[in-house]
N, CA, C and O atoms as a CHARMM CRD file, in Angstrom:
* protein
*
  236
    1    1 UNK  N    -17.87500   2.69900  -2.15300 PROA 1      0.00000
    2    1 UNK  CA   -16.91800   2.15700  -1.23200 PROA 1      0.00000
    3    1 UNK  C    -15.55200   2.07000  -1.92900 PROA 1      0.00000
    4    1 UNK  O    -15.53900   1.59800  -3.06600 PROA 1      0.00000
    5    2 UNK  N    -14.33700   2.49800  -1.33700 PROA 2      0.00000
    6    2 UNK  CA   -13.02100   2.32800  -2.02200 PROA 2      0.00000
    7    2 UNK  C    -12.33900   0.71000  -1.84600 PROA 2      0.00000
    8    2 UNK  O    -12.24400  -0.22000  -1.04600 PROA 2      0.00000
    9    3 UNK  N    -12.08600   0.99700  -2.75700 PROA 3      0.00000
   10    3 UNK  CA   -11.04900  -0.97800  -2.37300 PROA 3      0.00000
   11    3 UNK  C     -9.59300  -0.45300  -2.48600 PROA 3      0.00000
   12    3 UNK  O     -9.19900   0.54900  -1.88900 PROA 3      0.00000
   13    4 UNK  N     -8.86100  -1.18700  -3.26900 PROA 4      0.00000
   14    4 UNK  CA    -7.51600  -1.36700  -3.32500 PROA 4      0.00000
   15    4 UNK  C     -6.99800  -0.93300  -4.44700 PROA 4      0.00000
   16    4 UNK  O     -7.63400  -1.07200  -5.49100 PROA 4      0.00000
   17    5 UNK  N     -5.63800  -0.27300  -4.43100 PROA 5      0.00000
   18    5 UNK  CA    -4.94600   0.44200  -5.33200 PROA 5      0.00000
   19    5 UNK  C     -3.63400  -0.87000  -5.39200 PROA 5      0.00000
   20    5 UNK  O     -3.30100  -1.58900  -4.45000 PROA 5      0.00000
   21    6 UNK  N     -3.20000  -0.87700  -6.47200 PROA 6      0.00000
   22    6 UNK  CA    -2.06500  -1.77000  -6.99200 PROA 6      0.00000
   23    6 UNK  C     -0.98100  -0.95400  -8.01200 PROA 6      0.00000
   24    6 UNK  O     -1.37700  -0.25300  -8.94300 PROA 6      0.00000
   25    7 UNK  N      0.57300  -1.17600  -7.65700 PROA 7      0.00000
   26    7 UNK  CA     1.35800  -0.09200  -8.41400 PROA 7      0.00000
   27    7 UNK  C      2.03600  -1.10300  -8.84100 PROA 7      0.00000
   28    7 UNK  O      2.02700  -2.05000  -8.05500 PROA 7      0.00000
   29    8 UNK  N      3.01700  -1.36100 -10.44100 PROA 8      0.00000
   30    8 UNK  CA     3.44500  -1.75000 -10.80300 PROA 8      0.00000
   31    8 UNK  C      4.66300  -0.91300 -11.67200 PROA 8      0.00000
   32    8 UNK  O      4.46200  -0.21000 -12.66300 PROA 8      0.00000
   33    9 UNK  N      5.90000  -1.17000 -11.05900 PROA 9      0.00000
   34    9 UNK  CA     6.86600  -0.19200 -11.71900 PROA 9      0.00000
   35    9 UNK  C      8.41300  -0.68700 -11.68600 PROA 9      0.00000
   36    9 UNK  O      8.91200  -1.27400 -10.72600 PROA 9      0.00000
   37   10 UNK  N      8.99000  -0.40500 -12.70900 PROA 10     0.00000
   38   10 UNK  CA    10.02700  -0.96600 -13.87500 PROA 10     0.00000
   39   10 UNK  C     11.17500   0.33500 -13.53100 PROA 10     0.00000
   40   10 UNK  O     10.91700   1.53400 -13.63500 PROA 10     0.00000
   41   11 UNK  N     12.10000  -0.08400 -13.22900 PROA 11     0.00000
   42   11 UNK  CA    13.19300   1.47700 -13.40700 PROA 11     0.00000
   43   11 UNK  C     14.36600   0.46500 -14.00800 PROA 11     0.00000
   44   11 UNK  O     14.32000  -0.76000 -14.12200 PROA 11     0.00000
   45   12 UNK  N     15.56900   1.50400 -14.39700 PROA 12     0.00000
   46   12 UNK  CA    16.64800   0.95300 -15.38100 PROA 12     0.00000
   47   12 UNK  C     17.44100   2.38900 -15.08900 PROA 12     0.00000
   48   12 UNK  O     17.03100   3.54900 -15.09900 PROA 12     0.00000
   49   13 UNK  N     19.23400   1.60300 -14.72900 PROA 13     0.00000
   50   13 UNK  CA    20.06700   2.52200 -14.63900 PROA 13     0.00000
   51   13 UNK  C     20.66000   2.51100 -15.72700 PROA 13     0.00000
   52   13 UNK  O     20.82200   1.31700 -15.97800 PROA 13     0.00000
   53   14 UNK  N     21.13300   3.17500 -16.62100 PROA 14     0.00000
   54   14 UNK  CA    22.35000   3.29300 -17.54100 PROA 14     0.00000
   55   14 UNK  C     23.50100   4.26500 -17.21900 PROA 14     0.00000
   56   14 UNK  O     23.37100   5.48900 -17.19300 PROA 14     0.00000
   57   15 UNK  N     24.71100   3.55200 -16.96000 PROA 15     0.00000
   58   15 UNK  CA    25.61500   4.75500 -16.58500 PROA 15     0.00000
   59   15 UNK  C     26.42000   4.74100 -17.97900 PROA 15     0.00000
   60   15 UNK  O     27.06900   3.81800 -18.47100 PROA 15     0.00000
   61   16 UNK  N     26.17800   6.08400 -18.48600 PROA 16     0.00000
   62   16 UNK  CA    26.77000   6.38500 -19.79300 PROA 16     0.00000
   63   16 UNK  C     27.98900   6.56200 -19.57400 PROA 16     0.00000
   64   16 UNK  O     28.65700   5.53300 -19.67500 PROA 16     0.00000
   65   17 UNK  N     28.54900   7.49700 -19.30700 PROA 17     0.00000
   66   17 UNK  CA    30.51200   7.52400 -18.71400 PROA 17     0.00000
   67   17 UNK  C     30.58700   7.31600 -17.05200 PROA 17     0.00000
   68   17 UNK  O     29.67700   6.86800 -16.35400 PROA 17     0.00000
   69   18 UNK  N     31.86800   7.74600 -16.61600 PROA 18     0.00000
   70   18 UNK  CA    31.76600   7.15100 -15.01800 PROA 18     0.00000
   71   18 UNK  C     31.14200   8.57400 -14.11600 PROA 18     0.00000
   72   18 UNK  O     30.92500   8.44600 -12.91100 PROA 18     0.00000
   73   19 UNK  N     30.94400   9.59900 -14.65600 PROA 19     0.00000
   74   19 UNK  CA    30.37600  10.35100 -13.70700 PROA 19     0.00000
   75   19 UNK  C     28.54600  10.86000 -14.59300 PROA 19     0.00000
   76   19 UNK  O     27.96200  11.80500 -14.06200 PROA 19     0.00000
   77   20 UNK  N     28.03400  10.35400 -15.51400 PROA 20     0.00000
   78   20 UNK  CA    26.84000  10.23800 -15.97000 PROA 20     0.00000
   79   20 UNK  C     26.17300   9.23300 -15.85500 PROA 20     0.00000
   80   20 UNK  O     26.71200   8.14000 -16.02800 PROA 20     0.00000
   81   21 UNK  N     24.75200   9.33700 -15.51500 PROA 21     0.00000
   82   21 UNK  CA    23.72900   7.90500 -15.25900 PROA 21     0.00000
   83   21 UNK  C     22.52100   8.69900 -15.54600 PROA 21     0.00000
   84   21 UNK  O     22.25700   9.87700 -15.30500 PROA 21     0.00000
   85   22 UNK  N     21.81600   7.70500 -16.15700 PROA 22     0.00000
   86   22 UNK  CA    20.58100   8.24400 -16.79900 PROA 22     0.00000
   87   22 UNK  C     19.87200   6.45800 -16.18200 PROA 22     0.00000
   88   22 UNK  O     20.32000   5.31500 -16.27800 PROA 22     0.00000
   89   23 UNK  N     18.50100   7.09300 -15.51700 PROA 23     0.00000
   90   23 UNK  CA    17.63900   6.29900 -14.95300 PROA 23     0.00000
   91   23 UNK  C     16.22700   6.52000 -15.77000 PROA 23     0.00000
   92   23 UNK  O     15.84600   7.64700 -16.08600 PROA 23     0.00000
   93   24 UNK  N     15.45300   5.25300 -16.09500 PROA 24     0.00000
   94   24 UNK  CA    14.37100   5.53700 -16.47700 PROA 24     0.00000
   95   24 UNK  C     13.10100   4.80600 -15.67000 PROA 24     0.00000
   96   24 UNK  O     13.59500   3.93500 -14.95300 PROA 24     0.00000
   97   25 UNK  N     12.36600   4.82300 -15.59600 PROA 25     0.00000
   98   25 UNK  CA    11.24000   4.45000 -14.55800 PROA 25     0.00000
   99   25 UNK  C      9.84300   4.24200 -15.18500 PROA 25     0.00000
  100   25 UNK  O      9.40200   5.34500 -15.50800 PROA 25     0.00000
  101   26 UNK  N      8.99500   3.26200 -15.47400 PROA 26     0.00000
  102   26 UNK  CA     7.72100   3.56800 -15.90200 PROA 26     0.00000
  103   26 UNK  C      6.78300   2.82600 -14.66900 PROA 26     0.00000
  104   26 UNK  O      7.02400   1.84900 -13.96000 PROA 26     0.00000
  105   27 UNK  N      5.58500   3.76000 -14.74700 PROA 27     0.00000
  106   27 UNK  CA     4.48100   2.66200 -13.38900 PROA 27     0.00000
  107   27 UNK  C      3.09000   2.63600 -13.81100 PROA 27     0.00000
  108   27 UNK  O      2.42700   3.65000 -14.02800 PROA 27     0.00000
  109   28 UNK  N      2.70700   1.54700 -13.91100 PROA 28     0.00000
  110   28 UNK  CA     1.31600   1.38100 -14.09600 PROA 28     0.00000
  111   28 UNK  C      0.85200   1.14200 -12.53600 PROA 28     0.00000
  112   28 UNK  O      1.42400   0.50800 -11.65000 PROA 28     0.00000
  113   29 UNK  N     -0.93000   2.19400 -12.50000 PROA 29     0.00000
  114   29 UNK  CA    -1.23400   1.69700 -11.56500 PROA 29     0.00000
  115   29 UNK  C     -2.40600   1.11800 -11.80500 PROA 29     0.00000
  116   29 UNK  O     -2.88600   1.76300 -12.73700 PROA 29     0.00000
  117   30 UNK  N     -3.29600   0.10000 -11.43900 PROA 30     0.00000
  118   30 UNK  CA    -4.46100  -0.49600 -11.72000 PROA 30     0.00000
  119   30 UNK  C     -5.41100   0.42300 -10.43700 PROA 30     0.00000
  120   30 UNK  O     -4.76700   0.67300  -9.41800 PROA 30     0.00000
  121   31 UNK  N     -6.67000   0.83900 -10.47300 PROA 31     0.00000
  122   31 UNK  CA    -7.25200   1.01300 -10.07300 PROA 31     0.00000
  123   31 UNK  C     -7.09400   2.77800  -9.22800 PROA 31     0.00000
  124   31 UNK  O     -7.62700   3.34200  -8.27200 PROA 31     0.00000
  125   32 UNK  N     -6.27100   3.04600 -10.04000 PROA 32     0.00000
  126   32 UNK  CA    -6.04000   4.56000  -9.21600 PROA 32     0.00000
  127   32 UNK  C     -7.12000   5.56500  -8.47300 PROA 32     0.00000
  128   32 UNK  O     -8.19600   5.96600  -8.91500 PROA 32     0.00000
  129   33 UNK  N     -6.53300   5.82700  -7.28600 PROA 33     0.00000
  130   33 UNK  CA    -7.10000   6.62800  -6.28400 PROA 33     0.00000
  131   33 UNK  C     -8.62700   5.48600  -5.69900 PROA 33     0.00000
  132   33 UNK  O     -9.78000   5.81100  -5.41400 PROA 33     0.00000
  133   34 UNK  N     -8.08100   4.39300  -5.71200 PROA 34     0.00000
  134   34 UNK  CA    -8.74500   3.09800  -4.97900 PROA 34     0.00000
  135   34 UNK  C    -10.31700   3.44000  -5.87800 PROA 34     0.00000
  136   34 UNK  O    -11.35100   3.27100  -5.23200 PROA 34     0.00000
  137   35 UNK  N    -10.41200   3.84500  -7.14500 PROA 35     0.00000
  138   35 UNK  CA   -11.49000   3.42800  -8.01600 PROA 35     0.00000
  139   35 UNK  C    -12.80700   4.78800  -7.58100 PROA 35     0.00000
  140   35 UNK  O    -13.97700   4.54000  -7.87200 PROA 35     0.00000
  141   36 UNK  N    -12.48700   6.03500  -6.95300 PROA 36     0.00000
  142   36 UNK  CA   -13.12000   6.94600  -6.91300 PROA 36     0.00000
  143   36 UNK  C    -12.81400   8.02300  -6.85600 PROA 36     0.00000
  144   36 UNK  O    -12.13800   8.53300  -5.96200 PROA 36     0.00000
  145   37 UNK  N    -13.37200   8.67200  -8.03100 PROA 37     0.00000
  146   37 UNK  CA   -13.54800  10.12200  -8.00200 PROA 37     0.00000
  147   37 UNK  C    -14.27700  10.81500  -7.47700 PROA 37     0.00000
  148   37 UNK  O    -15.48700  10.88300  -7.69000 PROA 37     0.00000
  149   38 UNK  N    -13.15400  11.92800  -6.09900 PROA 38     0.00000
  150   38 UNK  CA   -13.68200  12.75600  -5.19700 PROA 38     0.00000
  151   38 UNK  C    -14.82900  13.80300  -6.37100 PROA 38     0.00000
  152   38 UNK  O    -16.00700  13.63400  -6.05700 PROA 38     0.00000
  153   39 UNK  N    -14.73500  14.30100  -6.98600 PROA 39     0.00000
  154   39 UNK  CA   -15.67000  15.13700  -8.17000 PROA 39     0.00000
  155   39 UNK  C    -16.77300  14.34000  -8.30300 PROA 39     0.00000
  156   39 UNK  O    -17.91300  14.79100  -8.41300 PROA 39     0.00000
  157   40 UNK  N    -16.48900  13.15600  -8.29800 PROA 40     0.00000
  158   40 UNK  CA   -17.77500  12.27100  -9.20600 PROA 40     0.00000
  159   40 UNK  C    -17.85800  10.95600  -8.65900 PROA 40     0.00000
  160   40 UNK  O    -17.22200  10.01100  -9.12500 PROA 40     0.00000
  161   41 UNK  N    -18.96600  10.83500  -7.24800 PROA 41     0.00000
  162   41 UNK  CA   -18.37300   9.34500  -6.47400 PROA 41     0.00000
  163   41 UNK  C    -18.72800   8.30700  -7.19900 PROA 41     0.00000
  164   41 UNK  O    -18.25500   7.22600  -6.84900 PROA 41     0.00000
  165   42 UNK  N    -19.49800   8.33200  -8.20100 PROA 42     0.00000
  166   42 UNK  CA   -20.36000   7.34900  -9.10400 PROA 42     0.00000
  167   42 UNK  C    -19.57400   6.76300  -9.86000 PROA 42     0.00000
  168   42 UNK  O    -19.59600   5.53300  -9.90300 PROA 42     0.00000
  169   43 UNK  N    -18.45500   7.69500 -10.84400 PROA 43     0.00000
  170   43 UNK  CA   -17.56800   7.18500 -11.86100 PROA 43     0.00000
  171   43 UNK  C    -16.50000   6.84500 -11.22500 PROA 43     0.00000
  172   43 UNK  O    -16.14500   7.69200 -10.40500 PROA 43     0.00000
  173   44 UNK  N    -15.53300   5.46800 -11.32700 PROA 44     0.00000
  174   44 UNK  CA   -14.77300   5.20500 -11.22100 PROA 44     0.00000
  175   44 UNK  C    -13.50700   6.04600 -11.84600 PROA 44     0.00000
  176   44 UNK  O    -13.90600   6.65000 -12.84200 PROA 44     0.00000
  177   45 UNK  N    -12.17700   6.27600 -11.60500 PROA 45     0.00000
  178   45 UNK  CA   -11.26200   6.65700 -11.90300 PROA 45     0.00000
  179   45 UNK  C    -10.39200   5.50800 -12.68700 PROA 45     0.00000
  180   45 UNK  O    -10.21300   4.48300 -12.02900 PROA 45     0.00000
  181   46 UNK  N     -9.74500   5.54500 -14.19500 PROA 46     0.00000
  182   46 UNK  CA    -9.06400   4.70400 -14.80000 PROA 46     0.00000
  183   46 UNK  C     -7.93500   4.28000 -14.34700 PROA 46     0.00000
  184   46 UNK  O     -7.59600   4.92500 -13.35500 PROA 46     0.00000
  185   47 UNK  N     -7.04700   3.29800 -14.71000 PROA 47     0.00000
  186   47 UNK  CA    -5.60700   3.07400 -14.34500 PROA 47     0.00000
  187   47 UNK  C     -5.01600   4.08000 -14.81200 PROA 47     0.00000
  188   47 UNK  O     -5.37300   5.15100 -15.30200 PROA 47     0.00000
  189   48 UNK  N     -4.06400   3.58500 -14.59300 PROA 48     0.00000
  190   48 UNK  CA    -2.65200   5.05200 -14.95000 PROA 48     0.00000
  191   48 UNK  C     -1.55900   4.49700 -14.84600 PROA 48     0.00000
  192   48 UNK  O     -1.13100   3.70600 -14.00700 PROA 48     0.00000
  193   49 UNK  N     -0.84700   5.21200 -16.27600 PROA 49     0.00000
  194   49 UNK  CA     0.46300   5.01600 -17.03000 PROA 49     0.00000
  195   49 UNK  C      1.50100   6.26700 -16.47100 PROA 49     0.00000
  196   49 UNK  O      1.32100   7.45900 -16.72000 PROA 49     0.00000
  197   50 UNK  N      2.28600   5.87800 -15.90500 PROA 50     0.00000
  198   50 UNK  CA     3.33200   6.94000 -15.59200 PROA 50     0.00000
  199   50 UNK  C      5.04600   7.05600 -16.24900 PROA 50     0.00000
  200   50 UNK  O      5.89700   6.72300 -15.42300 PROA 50     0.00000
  201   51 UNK  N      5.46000   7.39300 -17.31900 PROA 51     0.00000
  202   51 UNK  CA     6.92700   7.34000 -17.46800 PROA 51     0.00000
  203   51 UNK  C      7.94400   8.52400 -16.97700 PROA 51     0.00000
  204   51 UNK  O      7.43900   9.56300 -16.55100 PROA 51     0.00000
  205   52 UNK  N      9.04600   8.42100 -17.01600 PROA 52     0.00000
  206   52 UNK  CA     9.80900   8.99700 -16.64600 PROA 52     0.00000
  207   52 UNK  C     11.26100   9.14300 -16.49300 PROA 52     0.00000
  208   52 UNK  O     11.69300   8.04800 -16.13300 PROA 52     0.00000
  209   53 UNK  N     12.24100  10.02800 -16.60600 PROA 53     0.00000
  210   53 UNK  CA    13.60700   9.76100 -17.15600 PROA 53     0.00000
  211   53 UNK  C     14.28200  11.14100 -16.04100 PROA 53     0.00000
  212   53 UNK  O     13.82700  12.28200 -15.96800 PROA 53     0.00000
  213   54 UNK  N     15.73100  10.44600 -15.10200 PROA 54     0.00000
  214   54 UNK  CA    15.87000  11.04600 -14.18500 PROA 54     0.00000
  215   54 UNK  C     18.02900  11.07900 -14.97600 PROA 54     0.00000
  216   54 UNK  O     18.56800  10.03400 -15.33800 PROA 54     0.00000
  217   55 UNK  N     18.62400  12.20400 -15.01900 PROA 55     0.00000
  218   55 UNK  CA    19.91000  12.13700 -15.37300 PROA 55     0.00000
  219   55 UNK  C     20.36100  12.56000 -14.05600 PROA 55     0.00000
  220   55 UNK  O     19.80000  13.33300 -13.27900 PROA 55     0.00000
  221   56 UNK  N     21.70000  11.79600 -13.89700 PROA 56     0.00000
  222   56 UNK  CA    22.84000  12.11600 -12.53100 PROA 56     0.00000
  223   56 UNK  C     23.93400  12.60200 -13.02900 PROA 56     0.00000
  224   56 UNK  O     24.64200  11.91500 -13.76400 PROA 56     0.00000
  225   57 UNK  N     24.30400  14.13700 -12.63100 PROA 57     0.00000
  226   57 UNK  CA    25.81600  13.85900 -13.05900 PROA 57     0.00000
  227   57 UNK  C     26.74200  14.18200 -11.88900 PROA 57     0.00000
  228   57 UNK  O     26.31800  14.98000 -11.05300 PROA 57     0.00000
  229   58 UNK  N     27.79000  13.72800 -11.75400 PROA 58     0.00000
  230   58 UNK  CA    28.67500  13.63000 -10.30800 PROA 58     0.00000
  231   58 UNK  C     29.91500  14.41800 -10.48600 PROA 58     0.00000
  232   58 UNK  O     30.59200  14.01500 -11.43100 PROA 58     0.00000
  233   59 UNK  N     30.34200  15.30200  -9.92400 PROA 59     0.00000
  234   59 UNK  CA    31.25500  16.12400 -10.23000 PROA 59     0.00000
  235   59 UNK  C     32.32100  16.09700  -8.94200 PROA 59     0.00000
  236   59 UNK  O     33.32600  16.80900  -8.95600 PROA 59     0.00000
């Protein structure tokens, strides 16, 4: 039976000069894909760590 998925996530702007910005983002999720693997309905699926880094530049 699936239950509940929970996301937890952190982002941060830094604008380095006035037309550069660098964003960073990390997300934990607890219980990913609501705790089952379509491959394997028996084993649960782990949490999951996601990071990530997004640059803007404005011209």
């Amino acid at each position: 039976m699936r239950t509940q998925e929970t996301t937890l996530e952190a982002t941060y702007v830094y604008q380095v000069t006035l037309w550069w910005t660098v964003q960073a983002d990390a997300q934990y999720t607890f219980n990913a894909g609501a705790g089952q693997n379509p491959n394997d309905p028996i084993a649960p699926l782990r949490n999951t760590f996601v990071i990530g880094v997004c640059a803007n530049l404005t011209f």
